[in-house]
C-alpha positions as CSV (number, residue, x, y, z in Angstrom):
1,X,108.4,136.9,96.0
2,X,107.4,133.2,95.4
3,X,104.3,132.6,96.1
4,X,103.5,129.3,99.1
5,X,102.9,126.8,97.1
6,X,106.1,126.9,94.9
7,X,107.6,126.4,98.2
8,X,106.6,123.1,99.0
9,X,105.5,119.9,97.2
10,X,103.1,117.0,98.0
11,X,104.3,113.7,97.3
12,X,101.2,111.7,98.5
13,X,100.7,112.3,102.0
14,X,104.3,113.4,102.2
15,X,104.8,117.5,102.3
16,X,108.3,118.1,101.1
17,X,110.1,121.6,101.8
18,X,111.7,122.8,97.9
19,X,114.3,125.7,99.4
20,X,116.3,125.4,102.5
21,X,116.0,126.8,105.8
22,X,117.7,129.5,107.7
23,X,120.2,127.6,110.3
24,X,120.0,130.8,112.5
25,X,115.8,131.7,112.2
26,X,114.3,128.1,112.1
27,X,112.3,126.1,110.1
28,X,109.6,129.1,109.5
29,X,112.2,131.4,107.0
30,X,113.7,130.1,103.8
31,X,116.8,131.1,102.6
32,X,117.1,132.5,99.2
33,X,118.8,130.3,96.2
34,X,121.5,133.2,94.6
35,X,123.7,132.0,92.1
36,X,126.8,131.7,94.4
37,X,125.0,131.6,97.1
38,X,122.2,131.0,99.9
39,X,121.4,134.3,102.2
40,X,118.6,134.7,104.5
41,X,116.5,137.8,104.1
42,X,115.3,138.0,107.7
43,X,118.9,137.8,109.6
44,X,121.2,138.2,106.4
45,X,122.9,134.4,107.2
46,X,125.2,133.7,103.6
47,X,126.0,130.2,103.4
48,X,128.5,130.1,99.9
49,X,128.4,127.2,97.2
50,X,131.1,125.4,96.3
């Protein structure tokens, strides 16, 4: 499990998000960065790469 500050990164005064976001859950779940693809752990969205 990363831990909350590999999450994000400050760029000044500027908080930048690192992983995406769940399209279904909201801005509060990130998804997880698989090899082939993006899945969310809390609704089990799977968004495939190209």
């Amino acid at each position: 499990m990363a831990k909350k500050w590999e999450l994000y990164k400050l760029d000044g005064d500027k908080l930048e998000r690192l992983k995406r976001s769940c399209p279904r859950c909201g801005e509060g779940t990130f998804m997880a960065d698989h090899k082939d693809r993006y899945s969310c752990g809390a609704c089990g969205y799977t968004e495939w790469k190209k």
